[in-house]
N, CA, C and O atoms as CSV, one atom per row, in Angstrom:
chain,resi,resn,atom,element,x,y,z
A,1,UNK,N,N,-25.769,-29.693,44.523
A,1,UNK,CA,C,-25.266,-30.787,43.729
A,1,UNK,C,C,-26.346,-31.300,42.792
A,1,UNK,O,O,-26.076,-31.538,41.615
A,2,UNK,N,N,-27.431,-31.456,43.237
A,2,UNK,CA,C,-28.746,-31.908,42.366
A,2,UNK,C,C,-29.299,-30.808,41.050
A,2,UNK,O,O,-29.723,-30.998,39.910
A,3,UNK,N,N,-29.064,-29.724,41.805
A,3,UNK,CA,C,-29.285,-28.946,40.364
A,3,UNK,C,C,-28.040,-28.680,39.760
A,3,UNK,O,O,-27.969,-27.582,39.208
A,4,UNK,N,N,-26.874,-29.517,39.712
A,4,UNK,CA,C,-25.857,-29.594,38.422
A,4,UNK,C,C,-26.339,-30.592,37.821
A,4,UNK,O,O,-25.713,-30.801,36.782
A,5,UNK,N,N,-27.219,-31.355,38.003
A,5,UNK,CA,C,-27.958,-32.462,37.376
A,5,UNK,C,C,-29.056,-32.645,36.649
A,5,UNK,O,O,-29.378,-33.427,35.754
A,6,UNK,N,N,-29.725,-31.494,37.387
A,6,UNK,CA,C,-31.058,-30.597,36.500
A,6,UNK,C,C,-30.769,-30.934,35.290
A,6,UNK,O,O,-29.591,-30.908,34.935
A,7,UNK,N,N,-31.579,-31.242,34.587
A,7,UNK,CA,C,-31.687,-30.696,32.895
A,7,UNK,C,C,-32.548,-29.643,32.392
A,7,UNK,O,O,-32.633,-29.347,31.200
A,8,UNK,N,N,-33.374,-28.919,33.619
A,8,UNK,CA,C,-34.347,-28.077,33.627
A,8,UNK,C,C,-33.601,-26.464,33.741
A,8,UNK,O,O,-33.932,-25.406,33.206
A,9,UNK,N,N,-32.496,-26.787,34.654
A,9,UNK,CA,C,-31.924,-25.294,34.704
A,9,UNK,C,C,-30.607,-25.022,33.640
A,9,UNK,O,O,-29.807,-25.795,33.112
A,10,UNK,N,N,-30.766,-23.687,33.597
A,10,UNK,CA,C,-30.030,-22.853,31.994
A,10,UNK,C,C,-28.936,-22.614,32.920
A,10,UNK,O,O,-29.313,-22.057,33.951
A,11,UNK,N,N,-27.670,-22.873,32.858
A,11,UNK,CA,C,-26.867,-21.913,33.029
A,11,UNK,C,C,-26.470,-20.676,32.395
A,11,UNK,O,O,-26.409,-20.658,31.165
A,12,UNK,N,N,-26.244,-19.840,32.933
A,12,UNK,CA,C,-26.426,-18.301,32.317
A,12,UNK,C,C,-24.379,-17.691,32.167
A,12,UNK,O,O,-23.505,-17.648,33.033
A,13,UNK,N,N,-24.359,-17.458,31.197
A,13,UNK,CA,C,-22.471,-16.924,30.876
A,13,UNK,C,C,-22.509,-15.682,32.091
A,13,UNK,O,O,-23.594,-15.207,32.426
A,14,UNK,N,N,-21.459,-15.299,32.594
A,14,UNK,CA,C,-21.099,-14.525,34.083
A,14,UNK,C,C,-21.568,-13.194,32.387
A,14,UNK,O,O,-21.482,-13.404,31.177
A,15,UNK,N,N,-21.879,-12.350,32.920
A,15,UNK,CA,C,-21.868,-10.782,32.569
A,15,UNK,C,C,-20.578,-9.986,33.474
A,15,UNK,O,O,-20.210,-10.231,34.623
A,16,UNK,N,N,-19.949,-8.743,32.302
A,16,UNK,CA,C,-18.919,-7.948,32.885
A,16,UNK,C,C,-19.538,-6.735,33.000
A,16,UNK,O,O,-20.597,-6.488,32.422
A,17,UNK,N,N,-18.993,-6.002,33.664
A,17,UNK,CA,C,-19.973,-4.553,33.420
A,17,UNK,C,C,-18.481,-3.745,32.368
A,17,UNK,O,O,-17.815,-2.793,32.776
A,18,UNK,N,N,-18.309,-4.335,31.236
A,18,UNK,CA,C,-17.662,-3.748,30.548
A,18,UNK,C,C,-17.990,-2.618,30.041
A,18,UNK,O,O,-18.633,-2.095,30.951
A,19,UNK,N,N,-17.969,-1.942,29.229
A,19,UNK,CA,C,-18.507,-0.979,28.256
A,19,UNK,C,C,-17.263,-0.127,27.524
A,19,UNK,O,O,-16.579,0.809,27.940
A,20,UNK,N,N,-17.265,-0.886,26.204
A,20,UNK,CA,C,-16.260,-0.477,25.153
A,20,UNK,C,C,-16.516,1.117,24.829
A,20,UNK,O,O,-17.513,1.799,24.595
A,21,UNK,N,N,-14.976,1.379,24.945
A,21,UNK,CA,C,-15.144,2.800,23.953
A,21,UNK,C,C,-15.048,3.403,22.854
A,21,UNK,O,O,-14.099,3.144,22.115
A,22,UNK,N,N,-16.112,4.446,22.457
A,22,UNK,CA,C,-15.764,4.731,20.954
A,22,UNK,C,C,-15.468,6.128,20.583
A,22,UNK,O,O,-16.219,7.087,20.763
A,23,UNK,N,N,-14.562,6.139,20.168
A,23,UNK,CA,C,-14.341,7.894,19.542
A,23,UNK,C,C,-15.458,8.267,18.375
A,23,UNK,O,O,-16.236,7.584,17.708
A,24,UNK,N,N,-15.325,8.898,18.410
A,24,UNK,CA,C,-16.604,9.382,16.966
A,24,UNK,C,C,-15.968,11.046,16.656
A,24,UNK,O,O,-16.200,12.037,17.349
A,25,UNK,N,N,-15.043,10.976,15.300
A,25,UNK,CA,C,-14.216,12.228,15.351
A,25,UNK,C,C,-15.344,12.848,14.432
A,25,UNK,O,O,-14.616,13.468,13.656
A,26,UNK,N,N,-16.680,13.106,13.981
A,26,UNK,CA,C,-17.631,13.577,13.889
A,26,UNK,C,C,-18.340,14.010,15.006
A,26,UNK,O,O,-18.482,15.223,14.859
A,27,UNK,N,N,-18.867,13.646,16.063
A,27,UNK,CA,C,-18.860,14.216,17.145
A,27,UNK,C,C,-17.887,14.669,17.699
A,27,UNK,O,O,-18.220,14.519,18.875
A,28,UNK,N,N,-17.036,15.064,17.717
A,28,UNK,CA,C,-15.969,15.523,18.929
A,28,UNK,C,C,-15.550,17.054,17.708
A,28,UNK,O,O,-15.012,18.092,18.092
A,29,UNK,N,N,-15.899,16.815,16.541
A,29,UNK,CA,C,-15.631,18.069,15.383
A,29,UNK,C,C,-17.092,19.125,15.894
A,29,UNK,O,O,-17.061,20.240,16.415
A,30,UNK,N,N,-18.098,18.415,15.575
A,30,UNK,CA,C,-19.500,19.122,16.023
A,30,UNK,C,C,-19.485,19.617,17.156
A,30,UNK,O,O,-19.705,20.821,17.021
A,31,UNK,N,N,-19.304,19.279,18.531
A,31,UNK,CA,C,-18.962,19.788,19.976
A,31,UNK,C,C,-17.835,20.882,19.873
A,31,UNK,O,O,-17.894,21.911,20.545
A,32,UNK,N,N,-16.894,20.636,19.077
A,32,UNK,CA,C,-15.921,21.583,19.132
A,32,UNK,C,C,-16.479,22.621,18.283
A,32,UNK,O,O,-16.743,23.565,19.028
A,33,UNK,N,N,-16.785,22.900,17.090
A,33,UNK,CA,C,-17.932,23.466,16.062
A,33,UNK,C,C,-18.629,24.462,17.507
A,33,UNK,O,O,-18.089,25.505,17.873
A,34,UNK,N,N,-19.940,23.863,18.203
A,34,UNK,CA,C,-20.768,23.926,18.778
A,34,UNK,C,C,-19.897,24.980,19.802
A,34,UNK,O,O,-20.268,26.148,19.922
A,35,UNK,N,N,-18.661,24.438,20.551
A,35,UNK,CA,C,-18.009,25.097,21.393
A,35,UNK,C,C,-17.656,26.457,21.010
A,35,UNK,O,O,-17.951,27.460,21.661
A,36,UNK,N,N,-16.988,26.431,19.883
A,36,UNK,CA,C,-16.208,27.922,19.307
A,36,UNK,C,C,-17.114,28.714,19.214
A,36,UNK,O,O,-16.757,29.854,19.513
A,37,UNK,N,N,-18.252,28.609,18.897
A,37,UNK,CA,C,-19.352,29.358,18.518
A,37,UNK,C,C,-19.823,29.871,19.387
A,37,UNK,O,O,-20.354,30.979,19.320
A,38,UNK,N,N,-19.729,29.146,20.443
A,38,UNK,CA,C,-20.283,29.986,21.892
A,38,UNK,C,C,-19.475,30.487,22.742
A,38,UNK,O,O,-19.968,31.060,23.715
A,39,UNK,N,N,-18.022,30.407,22.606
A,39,UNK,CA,C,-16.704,30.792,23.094
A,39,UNK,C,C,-16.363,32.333,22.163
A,39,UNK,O,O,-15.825,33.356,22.587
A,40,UNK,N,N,-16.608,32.197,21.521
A,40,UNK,CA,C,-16.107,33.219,20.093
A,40,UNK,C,C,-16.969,33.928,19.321
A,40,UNK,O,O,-17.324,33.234,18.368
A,41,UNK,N,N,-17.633,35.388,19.315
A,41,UNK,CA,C,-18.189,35.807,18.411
A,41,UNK,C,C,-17.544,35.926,17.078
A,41,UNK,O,O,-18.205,35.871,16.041
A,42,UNK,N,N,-15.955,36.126,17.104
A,42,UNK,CA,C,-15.711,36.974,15.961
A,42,UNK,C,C,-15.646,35.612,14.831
A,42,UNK,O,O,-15.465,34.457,15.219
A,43,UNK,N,N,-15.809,35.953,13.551
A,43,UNK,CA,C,-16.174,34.731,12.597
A,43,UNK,C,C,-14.748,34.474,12.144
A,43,UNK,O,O,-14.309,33.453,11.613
A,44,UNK,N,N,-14.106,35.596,12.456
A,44,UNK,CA,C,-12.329,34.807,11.641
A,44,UNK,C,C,-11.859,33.677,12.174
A,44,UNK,O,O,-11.326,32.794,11.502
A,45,UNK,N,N,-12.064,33.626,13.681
A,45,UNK,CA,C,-11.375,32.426,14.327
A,45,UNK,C,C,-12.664,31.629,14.020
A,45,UNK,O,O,-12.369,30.758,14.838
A,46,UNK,N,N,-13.870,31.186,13.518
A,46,UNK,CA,C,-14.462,30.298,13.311
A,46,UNK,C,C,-14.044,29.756,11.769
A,46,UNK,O,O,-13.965,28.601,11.352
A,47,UNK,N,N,-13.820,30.975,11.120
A,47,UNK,CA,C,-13.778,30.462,10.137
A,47,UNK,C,C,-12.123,29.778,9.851
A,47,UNK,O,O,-11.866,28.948,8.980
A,48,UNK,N,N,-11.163,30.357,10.798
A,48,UNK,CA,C,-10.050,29.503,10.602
A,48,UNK,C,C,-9.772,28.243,11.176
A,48,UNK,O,O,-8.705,27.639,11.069
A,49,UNK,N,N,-10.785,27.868,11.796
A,49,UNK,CA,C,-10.821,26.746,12.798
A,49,UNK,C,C,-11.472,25.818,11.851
A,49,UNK,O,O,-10.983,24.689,11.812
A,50,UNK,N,N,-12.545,26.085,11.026
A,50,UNK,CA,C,-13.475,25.118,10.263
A,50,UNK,C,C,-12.531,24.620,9.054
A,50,UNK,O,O,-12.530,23.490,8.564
A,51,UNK,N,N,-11.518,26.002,8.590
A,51,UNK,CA,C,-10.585,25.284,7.397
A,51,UNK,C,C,-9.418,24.066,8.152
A,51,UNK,O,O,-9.200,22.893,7.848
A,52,UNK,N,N,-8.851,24.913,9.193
A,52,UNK,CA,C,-8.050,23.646,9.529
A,52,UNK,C,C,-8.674,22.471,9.892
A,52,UNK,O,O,-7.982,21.460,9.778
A,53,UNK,N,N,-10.359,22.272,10.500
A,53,UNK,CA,C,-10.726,21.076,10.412
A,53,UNK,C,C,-10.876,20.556,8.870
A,53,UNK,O,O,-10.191,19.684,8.335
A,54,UNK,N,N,-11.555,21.035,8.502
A,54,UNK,CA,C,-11.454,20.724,6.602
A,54,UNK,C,C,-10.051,20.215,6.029
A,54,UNK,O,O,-9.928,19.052,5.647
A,55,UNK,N,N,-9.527,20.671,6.006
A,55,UNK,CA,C,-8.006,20.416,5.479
A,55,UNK,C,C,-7.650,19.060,6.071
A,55,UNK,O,O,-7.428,18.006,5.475
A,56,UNK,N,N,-7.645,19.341,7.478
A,56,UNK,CA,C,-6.767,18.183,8.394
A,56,UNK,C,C,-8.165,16.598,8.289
A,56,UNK,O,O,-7.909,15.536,8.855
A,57,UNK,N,N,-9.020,16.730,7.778
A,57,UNK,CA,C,-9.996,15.695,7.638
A,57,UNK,C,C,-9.512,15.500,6.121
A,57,UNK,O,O,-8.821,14.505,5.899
A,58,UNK,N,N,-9.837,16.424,4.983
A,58,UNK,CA,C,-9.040,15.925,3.909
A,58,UNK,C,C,-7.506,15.094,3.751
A,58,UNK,O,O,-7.295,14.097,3.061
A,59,UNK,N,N,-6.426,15.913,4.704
A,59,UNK,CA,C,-5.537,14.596,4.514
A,59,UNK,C,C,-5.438,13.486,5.006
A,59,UNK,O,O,-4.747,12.548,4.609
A,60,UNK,N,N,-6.447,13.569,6.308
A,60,UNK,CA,C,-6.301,11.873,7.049
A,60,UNK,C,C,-7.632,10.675,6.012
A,60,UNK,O,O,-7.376,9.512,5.700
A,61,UNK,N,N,-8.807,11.324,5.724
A,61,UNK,CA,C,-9.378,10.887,4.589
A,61,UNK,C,C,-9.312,9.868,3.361
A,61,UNK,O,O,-9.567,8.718,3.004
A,62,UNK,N,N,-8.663,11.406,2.868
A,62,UNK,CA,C,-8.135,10.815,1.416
A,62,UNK,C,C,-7.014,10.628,1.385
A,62,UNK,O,O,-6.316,11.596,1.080
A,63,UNK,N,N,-6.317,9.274,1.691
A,63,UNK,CA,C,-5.061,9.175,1.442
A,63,UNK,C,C,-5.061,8.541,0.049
A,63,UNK,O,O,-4.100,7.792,-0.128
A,64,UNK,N,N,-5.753,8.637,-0.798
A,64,UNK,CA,C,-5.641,8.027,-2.431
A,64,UNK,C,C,-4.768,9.177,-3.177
A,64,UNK,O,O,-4.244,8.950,-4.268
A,65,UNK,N,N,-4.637,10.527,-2.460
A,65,UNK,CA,C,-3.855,11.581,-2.799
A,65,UNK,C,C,-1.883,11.263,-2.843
A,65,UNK,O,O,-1.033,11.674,-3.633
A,66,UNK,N,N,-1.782,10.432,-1.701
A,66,UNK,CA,C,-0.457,10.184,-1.309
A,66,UNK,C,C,-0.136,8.692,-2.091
A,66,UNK,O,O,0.902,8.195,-2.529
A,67,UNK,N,N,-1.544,8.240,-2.039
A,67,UNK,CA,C,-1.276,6.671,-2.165
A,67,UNK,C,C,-0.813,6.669,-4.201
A,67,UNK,O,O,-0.162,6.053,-5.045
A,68,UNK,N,N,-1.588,7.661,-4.045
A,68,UNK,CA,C,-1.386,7.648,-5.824
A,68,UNK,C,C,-0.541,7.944,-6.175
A,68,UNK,O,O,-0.270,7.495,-7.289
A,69,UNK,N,N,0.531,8.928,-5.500
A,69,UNK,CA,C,1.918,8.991,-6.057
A,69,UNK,C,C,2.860,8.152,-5.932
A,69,UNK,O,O,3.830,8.009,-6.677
A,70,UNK,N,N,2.497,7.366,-4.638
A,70,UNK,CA,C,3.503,6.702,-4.331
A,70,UNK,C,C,3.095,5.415,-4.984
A,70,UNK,O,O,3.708,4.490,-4.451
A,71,UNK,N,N,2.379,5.048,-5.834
A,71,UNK,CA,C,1.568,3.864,-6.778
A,71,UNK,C,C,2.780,4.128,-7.920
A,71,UNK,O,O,3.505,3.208,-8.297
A,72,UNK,N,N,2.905,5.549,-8.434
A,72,UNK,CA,C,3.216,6.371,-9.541
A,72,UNK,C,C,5.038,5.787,-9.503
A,72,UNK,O,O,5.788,5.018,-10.104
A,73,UNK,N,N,5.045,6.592,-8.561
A,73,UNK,CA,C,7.001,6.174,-8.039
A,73,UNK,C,C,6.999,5.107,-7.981
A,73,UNK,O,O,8.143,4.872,-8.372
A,74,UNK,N,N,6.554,4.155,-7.772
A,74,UNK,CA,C,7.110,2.662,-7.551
A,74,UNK,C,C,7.002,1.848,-8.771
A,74,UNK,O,O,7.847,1.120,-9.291
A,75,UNK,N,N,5.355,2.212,-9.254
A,75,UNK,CA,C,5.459,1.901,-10.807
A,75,UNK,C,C,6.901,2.230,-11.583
A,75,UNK,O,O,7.642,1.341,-12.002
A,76,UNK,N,N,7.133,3.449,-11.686
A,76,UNK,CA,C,8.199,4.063,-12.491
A,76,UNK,C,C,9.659,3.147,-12.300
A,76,UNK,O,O,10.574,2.642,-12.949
A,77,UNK,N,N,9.197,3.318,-11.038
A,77,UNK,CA,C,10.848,2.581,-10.567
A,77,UNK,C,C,11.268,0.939,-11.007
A,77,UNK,O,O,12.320,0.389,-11.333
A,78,UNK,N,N,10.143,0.589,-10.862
A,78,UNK,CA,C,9.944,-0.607,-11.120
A,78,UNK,C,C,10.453,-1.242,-12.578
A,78,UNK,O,O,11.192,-2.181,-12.874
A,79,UNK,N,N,9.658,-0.221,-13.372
A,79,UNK,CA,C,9.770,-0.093,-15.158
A,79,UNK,C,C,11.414,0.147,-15.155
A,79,UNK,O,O,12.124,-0.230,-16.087
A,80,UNK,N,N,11.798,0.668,-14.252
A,80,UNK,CA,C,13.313,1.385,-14.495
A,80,UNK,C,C,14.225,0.254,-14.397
A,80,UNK,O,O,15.220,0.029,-15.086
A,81,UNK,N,N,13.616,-0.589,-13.200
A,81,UNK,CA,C,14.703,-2.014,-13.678
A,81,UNK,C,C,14.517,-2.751,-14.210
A,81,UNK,O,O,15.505,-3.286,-14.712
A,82,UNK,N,N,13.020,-3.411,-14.551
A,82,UNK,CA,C,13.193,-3.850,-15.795
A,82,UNK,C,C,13.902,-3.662,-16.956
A,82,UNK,O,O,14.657,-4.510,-17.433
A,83,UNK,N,N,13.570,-2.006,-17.677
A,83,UNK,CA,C,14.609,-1.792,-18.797
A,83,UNK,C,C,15.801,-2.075,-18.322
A,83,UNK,O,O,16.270,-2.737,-19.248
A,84,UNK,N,N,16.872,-2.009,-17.245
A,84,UNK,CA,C,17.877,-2.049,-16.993
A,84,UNK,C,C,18.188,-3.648,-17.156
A,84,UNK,O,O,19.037,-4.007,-17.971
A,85,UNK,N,N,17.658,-4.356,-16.559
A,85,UNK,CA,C,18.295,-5.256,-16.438
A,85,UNK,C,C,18.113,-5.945,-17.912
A,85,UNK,O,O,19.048,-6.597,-18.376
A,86,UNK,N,N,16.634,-5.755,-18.789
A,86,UNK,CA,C,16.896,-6.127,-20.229
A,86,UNK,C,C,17.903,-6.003,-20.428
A,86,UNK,O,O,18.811,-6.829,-20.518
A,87,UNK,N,N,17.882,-4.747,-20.543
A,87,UNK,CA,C,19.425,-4.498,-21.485
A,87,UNK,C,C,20.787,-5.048,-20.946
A,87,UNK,O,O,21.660,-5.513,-21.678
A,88,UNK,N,N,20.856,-4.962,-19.839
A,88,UNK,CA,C,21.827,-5.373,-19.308
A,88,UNK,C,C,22.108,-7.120,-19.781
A,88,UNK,O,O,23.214,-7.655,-19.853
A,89,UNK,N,N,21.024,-7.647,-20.007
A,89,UNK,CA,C,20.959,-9.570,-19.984
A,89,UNK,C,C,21.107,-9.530,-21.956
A,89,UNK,O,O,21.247,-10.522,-22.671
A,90,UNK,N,N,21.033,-8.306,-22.341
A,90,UNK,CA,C,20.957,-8.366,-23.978
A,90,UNK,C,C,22.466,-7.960,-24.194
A,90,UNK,O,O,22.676,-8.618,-25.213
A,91,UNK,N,N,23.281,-7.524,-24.011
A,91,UNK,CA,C,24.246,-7.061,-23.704
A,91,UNK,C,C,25.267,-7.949,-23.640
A,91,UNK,O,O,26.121,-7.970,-24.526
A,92,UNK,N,N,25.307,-8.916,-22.421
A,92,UNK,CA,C,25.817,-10.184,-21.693
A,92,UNK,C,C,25.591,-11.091,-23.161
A,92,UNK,O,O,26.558,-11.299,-23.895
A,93,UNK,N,N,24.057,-11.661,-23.541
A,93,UNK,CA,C,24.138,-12.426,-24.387
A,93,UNK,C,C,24.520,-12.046,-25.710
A,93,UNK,O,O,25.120,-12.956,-26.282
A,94,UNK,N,N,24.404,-11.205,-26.261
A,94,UNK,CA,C,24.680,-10.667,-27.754
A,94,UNK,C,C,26.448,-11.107,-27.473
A,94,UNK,O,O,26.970,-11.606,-28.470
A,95,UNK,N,N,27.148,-10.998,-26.535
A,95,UNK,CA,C,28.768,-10.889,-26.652
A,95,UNK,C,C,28.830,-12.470,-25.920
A,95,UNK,O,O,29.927,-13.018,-26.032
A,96,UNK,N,N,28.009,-13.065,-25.357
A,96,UNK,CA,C,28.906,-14.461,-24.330
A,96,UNK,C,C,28.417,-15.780,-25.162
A,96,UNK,O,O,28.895,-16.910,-25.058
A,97,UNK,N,N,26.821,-15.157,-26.434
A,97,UNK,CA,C,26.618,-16.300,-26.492
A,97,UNK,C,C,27.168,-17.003,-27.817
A,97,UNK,O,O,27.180,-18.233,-27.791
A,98,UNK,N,N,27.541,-16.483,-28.761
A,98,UNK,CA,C,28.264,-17.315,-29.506
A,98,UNK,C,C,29.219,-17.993,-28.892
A,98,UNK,O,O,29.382,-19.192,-29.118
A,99,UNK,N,N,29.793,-17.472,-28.240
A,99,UNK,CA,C,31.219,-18.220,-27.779
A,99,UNK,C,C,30.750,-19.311,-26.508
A,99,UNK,O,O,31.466,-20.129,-25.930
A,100,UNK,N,N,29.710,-19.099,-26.356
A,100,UNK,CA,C,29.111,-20.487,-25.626
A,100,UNK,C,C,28.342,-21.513,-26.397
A,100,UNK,O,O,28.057,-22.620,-25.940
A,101,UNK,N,N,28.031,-21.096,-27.561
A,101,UNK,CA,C,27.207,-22.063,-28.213
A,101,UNK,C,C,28.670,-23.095,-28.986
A,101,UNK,O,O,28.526,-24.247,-29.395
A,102,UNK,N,N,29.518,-22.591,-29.007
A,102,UNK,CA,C,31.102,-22.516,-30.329
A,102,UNK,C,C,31.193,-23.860,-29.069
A,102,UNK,O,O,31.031,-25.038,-29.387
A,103,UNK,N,N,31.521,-23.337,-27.413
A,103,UNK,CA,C,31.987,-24.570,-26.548
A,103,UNK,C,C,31.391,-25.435,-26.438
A,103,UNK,O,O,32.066,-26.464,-26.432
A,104,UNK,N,N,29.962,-25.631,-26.296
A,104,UNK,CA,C,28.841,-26.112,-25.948
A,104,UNK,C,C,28.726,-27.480,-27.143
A,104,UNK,O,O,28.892,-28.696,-27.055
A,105,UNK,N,N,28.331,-26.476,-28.325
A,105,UNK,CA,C,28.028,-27.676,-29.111
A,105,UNK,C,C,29.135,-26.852,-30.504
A,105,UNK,O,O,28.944,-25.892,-31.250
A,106,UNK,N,N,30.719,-28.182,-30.249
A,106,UNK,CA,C,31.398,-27.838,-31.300
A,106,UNK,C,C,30.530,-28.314,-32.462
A,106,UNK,O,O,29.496,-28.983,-32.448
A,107,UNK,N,N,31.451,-27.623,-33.793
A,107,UNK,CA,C,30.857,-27.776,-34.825
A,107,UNK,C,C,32.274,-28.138,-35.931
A,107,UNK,O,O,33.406,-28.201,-35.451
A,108,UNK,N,N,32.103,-28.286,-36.950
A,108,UNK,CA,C,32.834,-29.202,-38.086
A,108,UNK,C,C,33.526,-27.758,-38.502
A,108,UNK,O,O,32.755,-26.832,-38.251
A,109,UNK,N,N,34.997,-27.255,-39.170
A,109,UNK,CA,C,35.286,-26.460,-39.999
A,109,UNK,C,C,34.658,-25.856,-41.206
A,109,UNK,O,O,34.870,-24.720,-41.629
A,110,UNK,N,N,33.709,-26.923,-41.808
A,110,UNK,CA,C,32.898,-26.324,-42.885
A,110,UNK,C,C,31.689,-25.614,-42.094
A,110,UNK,O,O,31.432,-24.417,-42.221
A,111,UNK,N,N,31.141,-26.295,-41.454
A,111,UNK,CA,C,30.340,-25.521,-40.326
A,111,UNK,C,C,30.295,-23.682,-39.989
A,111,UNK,O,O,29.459,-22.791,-40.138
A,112,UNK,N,N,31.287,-23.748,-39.620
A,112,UNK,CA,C,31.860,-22.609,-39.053
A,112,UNK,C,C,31.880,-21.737,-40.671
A,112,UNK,O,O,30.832,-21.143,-40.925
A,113,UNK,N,N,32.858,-21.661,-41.592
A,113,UNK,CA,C,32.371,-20.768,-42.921
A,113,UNK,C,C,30.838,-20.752,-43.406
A,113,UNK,O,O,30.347,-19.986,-44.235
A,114,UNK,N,N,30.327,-21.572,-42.835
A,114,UNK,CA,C,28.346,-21.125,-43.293
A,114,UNK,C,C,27.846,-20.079,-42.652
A,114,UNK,O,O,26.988,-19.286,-43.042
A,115,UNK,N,N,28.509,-20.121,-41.501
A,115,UNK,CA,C,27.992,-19.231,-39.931
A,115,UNK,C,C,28.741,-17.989,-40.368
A,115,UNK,O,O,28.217,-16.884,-40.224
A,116,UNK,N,N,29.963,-18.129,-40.903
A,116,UNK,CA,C,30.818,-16.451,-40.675
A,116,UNK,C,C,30.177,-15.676,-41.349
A,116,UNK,O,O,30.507,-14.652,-40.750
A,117,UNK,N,N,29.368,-15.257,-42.298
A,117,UNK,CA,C,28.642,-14.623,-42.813
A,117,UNK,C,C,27.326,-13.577,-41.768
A,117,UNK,O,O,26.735,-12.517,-41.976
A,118,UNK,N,N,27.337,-14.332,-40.921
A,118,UNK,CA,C,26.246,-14.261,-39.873
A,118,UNK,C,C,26.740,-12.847,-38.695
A,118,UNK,O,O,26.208,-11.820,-38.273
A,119,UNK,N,N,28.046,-13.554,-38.532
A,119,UNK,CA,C,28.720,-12.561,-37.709
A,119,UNK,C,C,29.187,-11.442,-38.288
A,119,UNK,O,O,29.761,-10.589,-37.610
């Protein structure tokens, strides 16, 4: 009870005997590398083993390969409704809006012969 009163003693945080794990797919390529080589004289299966690591590291890698098309397609698509719906809202107004401006804000009979020229 007296040394919870201490101001002299440290309490210390409990320790776990944790120990996190880490993959390292550079090591586990090198060991396997290291393995075939001593499993396998003949060089075809080394050398087909080193492309499919090559390859299969290039597509998990670089996904700026996939990412860029699909940047490409969505861009495109994107542009695609825009123009659409322009036109579509130019369309609507070129035909609804006189005849909303005519309800909106009538105008005088002489009015109207200044404008017909227009149409």
């Amino acid at each position: 009870m007296i040394k919870l009163f201490n101001s002299t003693t440290k309490f210390q945080p409990r320790e776990f005997g944790y120990k996190p794990r880490y993959y390292d797919a550079d090591k586990e390529a090198l060991e396997r590398r290291i393995k075939g080589r001593e499993e396998a004289n003949a060089k075809g299966a080394l050398t087909k083993m080193r492309l499919r690591q090559e390859f299969g590291n290039y597509k998990s890698s670089d996904g700026t390969h996939r990412k860029g098309s699909f940047v490409t397609s969505s861009s495109f698509r994107l542009l695609l409704i825009i123009i659409l719906l322009s036109m579509a809202s130019y369309i609507v107004l070129d035909s609804l809006l006189p005849q909303l401006l005519e309800y909106w804000f009538p105008l005088e009979h002489q009015e109207y012969e200044l404008l017909e020229k227009y149409y």
